[in-house]
C-alpha positions in Angstrom: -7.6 19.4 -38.6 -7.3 17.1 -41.9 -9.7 14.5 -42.5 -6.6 12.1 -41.8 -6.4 13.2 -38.6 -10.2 13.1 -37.6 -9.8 9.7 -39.1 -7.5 7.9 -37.6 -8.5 9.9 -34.2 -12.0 8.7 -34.5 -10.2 5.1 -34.7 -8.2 5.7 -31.9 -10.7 7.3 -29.5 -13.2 4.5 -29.3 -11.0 1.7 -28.2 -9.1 4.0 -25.9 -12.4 4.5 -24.0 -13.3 1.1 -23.9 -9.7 -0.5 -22.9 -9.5 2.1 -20.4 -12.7 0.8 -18.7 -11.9 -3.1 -19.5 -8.3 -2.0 -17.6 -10.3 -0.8 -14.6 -12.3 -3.4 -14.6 -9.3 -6.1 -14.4 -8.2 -4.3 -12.2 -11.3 -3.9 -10.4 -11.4 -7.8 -9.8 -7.7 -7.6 -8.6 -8.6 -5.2 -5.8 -11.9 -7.1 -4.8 -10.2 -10.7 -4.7 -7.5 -9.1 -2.1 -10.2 -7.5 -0.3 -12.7 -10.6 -0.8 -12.4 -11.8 3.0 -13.1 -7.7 4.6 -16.5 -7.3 1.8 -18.5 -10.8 1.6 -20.6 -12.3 4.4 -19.8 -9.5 6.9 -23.3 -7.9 7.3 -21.7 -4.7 5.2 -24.6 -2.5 3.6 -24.4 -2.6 -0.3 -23.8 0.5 -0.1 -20.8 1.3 2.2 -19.4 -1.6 -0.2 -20.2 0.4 -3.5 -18.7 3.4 -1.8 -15.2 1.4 -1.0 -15.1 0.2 -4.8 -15.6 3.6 -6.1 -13.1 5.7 -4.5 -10.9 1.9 -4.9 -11.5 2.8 -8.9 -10.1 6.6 -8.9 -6.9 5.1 -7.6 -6.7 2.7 -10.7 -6.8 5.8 -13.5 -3.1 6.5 -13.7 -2.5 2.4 -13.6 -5.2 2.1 -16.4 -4.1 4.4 -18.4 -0.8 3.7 -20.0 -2.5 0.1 -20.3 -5.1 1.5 -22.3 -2.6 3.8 -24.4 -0.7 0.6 -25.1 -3.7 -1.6 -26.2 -5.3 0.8 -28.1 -2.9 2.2 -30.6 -1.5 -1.3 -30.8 -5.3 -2.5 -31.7 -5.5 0.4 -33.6 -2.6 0.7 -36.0 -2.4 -3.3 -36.2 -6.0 -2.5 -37.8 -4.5 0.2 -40.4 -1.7 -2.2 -41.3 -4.2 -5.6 -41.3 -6.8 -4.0 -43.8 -4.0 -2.0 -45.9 -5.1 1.6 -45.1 -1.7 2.4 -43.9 -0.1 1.0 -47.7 -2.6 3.2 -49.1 -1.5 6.6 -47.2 2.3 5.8 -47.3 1.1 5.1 -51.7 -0.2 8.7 -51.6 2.9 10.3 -49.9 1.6 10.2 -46.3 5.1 9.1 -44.7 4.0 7.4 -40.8 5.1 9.9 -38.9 2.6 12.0 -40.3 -0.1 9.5 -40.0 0.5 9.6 -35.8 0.7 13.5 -35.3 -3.2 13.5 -33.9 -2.8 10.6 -31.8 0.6 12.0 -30.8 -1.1 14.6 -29.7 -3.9 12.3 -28.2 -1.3 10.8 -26.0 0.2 14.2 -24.8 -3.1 14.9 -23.4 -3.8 11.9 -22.1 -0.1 12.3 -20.3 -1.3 15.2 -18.5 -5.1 13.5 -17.4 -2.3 10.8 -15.8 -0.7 13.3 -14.4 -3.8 15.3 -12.8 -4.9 12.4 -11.4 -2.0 11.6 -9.9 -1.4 14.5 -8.0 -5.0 15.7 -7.3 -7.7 13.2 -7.8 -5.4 10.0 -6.6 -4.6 11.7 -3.3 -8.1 12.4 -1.8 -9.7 8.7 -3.6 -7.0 7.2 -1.4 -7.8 9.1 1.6 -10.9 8.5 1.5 -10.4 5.3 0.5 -8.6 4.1 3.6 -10.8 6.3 6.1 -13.6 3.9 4.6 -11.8 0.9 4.7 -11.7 1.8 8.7 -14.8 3.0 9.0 -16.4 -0.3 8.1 -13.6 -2.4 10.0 -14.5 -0.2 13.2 -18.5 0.3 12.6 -19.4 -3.6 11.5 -18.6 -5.7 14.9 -19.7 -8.8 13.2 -17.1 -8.5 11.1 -13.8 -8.7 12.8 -15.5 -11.4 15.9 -13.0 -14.1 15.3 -13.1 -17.5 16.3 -11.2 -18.7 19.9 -10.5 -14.7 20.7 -11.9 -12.4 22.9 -13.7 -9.6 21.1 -13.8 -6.6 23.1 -15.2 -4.0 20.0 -18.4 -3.2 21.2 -18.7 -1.2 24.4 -19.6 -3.0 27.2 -19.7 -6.4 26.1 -16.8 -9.1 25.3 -17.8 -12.0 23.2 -16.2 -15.0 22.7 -17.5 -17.7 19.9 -15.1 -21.2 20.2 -16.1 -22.0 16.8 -17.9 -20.0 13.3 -19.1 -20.4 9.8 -18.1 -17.8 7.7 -21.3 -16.5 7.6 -22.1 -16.5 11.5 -24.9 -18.7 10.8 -23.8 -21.5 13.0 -21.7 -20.5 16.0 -20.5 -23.1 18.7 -19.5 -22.8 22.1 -20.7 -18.8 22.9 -19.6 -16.5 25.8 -21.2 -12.7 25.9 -20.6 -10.8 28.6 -22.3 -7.5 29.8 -20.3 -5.1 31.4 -23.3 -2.7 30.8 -23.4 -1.8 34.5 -20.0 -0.9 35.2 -19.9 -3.9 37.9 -17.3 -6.8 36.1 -18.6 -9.9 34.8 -22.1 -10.0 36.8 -23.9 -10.8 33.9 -22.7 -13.7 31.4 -24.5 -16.0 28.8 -23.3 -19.0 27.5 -24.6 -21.3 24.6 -23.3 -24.1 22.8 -25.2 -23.2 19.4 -26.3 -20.0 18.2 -26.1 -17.5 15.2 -25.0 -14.0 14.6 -26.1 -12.0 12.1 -27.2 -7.6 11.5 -30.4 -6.4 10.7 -31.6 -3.0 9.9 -28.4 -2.0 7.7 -26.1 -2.9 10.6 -27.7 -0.8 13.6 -28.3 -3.7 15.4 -26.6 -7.1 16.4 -28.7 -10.1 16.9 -27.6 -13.8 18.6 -29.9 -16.5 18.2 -28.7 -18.6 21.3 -29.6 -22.5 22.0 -28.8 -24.9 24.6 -27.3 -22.4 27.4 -27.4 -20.4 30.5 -27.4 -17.2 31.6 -25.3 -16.5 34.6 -26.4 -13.4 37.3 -24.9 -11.6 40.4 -26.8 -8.9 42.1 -30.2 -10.0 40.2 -31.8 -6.5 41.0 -29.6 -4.6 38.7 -28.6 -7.6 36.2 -30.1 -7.7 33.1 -30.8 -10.9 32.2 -34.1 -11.0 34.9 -34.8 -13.0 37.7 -36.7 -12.2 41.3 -35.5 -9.8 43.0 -33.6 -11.2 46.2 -32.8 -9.4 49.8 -29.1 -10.8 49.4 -26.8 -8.0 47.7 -24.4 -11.2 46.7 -27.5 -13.2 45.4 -26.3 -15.4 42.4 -29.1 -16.9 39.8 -28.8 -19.4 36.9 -31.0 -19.9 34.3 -31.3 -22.7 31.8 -33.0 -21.7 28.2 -33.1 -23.5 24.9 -33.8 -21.0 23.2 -32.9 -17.2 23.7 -32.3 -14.3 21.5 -29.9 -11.0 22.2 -30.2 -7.9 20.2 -27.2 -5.5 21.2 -27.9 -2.0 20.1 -25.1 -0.3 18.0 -26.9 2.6 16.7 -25.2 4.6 19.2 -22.1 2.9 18.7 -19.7 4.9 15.9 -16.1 2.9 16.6 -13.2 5.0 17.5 -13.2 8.4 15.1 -11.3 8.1 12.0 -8.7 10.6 12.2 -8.8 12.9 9.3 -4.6 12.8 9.3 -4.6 9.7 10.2 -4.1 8.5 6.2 -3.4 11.6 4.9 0.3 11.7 5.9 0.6 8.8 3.8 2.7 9.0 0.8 -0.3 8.6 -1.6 -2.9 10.8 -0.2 -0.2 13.8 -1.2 0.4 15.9 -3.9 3.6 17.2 -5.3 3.5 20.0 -2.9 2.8 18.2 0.5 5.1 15.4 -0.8 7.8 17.9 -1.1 7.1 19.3 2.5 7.2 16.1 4.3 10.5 15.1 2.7 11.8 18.2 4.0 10.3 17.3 7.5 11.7 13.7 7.3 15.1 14.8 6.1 15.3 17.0 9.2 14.3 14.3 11.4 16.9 11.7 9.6 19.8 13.9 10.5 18.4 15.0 13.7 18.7 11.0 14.3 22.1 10.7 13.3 23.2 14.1 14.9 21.5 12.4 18.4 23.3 9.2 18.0 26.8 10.9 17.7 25.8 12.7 20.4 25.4 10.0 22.6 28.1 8.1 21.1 30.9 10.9 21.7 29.6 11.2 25.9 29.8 7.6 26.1 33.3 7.6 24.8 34.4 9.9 27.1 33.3 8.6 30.3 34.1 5.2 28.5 37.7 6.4 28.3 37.6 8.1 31.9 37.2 5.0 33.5 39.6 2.8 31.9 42.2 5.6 31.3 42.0 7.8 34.5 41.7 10.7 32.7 45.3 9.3 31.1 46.2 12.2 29.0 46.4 14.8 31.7 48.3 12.4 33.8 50.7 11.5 30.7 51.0 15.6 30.1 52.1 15.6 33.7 54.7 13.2 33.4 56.3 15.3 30.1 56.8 18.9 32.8 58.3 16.4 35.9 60.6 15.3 33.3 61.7 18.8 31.6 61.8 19.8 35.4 64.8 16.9 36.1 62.9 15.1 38.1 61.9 11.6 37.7 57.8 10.7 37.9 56.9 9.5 41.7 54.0 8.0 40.4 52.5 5.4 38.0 48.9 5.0 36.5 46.8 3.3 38.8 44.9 0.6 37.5 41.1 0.3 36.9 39.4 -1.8 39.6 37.3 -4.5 38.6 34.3 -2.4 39.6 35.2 0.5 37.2 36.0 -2.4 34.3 32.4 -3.7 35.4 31.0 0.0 34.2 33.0 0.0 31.7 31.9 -3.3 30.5 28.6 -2.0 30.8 28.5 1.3 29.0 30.3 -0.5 25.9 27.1 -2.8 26.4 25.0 0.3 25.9 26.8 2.1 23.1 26.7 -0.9 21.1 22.5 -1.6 22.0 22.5 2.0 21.4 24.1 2.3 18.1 22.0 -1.1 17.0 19.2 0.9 18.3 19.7 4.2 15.9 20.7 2.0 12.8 17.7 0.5 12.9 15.7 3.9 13.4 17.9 5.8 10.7 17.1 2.9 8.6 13.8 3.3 8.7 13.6 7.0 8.3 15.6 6.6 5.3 13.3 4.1 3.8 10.2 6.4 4.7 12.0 9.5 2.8 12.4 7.0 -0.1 9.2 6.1 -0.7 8.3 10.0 0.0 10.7 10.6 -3.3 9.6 7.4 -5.2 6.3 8.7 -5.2 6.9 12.3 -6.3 8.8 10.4 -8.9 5.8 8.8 -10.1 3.2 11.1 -10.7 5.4 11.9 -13.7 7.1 8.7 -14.3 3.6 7.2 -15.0 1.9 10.1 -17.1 5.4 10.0 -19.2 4.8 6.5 -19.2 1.4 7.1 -21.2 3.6 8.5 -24.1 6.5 6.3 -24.1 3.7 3.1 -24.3 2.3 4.9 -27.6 5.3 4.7 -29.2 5.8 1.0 -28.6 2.1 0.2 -29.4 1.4 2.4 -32.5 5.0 1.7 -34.6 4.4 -2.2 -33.0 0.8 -2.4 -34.3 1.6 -1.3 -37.9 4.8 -3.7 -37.8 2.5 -6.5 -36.9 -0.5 -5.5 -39.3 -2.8 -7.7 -37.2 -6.0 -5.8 -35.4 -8.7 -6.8 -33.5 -8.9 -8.0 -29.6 -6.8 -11.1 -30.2 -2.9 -10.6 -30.8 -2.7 -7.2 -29.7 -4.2 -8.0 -26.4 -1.8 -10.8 -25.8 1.4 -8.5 -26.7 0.2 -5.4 -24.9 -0.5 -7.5 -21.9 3.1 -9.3 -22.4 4.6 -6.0 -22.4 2.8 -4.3 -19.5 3.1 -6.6 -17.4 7.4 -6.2 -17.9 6.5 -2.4 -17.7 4.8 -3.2 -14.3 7.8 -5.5 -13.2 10.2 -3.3 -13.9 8.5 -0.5 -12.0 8.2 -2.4 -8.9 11.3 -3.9 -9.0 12.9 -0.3 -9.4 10.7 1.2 -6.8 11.5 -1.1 -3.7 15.3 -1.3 -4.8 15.0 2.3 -4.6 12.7 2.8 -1.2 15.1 -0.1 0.4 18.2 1.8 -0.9 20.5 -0.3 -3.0 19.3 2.3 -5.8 19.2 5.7 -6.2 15.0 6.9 -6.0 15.6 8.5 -9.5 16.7 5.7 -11.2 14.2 3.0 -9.3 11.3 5.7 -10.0 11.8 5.6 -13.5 13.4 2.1 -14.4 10.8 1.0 -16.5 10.6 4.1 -18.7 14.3 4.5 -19.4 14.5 0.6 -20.3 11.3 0.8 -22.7 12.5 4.5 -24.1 14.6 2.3 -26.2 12.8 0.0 -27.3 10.0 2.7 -28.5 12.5 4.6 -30.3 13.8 1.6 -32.4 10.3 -0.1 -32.8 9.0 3.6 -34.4 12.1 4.0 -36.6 11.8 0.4 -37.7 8.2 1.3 -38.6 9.1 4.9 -40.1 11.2 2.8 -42.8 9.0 -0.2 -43.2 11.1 -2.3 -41.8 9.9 -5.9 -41.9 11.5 -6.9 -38.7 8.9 -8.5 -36.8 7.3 -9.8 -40.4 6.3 -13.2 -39.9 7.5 -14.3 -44.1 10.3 -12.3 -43.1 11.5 -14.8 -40.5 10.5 -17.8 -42.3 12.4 -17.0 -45.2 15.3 -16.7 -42.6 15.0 -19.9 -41.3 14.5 -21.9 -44.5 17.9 -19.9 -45.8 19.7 -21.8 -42.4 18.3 -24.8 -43.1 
């Protein structure tokens, strides 16, 4: 390797790192405001929280990384241009293309880091990802207890709470049953202030209760005390102002996350699986459709049975009396109103019927789409990586401006059209008005284009996007 190459791949390598990790950052802060409500002021262990952000962050690589490609080289070869290095290696008979052979070769590397991530590391981070996401939503009681609504999470109690702060600190209008004895509601407190809150990294849930009563039936087995009484009906009340409940959930572990339960999902799969389950769900679209002609060609028949009488038998009947001489001593009796009733009725049913398996083919179709879509993009975004070089690099040395400042706003201009384009292309295509090649890769066969023309226009310093260049126009006009 020349000492051209090391040096403009020195120059390239730094700010790649460092967009890359200010890209999954922004990103980052995306993911946490959408998740904001789920993570803050829900008695979730630091933790459990650190663990959802960190397999959240393996998901962002392949997003990251084109953005990073594009930022850098732009930074990067707007920094050549701005400080004249790139005058001086075109002045020595370095032509641009030759000047972007390492970081040409950068990119092609970095395309296949995209595209490992994509189909191996993305897969299990989302996974695992979800399964966490459930895992706290099942395993944290306090946070899904909702205000006016019966929460029936925890085993052997209900809890209702009429009204509540965000953070559970002040609570109005409580209701806890026990069910802990398997007899109904024979054991029930009810407050008009409290609080709720976890202690000891969630294995326990404490309510500081005021202003209430406890409510008991059958006081030798309740819980909530009391003498003990010779009537088995016995009913007690008592009035506290002050009253504390700690419910144990150490033992409590929420319904099992099922290891499948996410990893059917389009993203937890890799080129292989994805190919499988399209298979599977192509089979089971044209099962569907096979089924409903099925049932569409019986119901015909008996449709046309009992309107017709079976009327091409008797019309075949009618052609051998004739050839015979005779003349028919018979005409087609008439359906009665009772067979039009069933008729009636089984048109009723193909129609619910066929309504019913347009809807379900529809939806089997869309699930095979986003299967394809996203086999599509584990290579639409890695080839994404390269095609966002060659509009950065050729766009930084047209530019000739470095630094953090007008790079950052053009790369983020263009990447966000990049990122339009892509989901615009991707539901068109998983809803079906386009084909799941074309939506998959949309955004790459628009900006191929564009790359090509920005690098020639760069290969033959054209001064196209020259600022003098344009004013020069426009004082011409005028």
């Amino acid at each position: 390797m020349k000492k051209i190459d090391k040096f403009v791949l020195k120059s390239f390598v730094g700010p790649l790192v460092l967009t890359f990790f200010i890209s999954t950052f922004v990103l980052l802060l995306q993911f946490i405001w959408r998740y904001m409500d789920d993570l803050v002021g829900k008695g979730l262990a630091l933790s459990d929280i650190a663990e959802f952000l960190w397999y959240a962050c393996w998901t962002f690589v392949p997003m990251a990384l084109p953005m990073s490609v594009l930022l850098s080289s732009l930074m990067v070869f707007g920094n050549l241009g701005e400080h004249y290095e790139l005058v001086a290696m075109k002045s020595a008979g370095i032509p641009l293309r030759r000047v972007l052979r390492s970081t040409v070769f950068a990119s092609l590397v970095i395309s296949g880091v995209a595209f490992f991530f994509a189909n191996n590391a993305v897969p299990k981070a989302y996974k695992l990802h979800r399964q966490k996401y459930e895992e706290m939503q099942t395993t944290r009681p306090a946070v899904n207890v909702q205000e006016g609504i019966y929460y029936y999470g925890i085993p052997d109690y209900v809890i209702r709470v009429g009204q509540k702060e965000d953070d559970g600190l002040y609570l109005e209008d409580v209701q806890i049953y026990d069910h802990s004895e398997k007899k109904g509601n024979r054991a029930v407190t009810m407050s008009n202030t409290g609080s709720m809150f976890t202690r000891d990294n969630g294995r326990y849930l404490v309510f500081n209760l005021y202003d209430g009563f406890s409510y008991g039936e059958d006081v030798e087995q309740a819980k909530f005390g009391g003498s003990k009484s010779g009537s088995d009906n016995s009913f007690t009340r008592i009035k506290f102002d002050t009253q504390t409940l700690i419910i144990d959930l150490s033992e409590y572990e929420g319904p099992e996350v099922d290891d499948d339960m996410y990893g059917r999902h389009q993203k937890s799969l890799g080129l292989k699986a994805l190919g499988f389950q399209i298979d599977t769900l192509k089979m089971r679209a044209g099962k569907r459709v096979a089924d409903l002609v099925m049932s569409l060609n019986g119901r015909n028949y008996y449709l046309e049975s009992l309107i017709g009488h079976d009327s091409a038998c008797l019309h075949r009947m009618d052609e051998l009396v004739a050839r015979s001489g005779f003349s028919p001593a018979y005409t087609l009796p008439q359906p009665t109103a009772k067979e039009l009733s069933d008729a009636a009725k089984t048109a009723d049913a193909m129609a619910n019927d066929m309504s019913y398996y347009k809807k379900d083919i529809q939806y089997q179709q869309e699930r095979l789409n986003s299967y394809r879509v996203e086999e599509h993009k584990k290579f639409s975004l890695s080839v994404g990586c390269l095609i966002l070089f060659f509009i950065g690099a050729p766009l930084g040395a047209l530019i000739r401006k470095g630094g953090m400042g007008m790079p950052l706003v053009v790369s983020v201009l263009l990447f966000i059209i990049y990122y339009t384009l892509s989901v615009i292309g991707e539901k068109a295509a998983i809803e079906g008005s386009m084909s799941c090649t074309l939506g998959s890769w949309l955004a790459t066969l628009i900006f191929l284009p564009f790359g090509l023309f920005l690098t020639v226009q760069a290969t033959v310093d054209s001064s196209l996007v020259d600022a003098d260049t344009w004013r020069k126009i426009f004082k011409k006009k005028k």
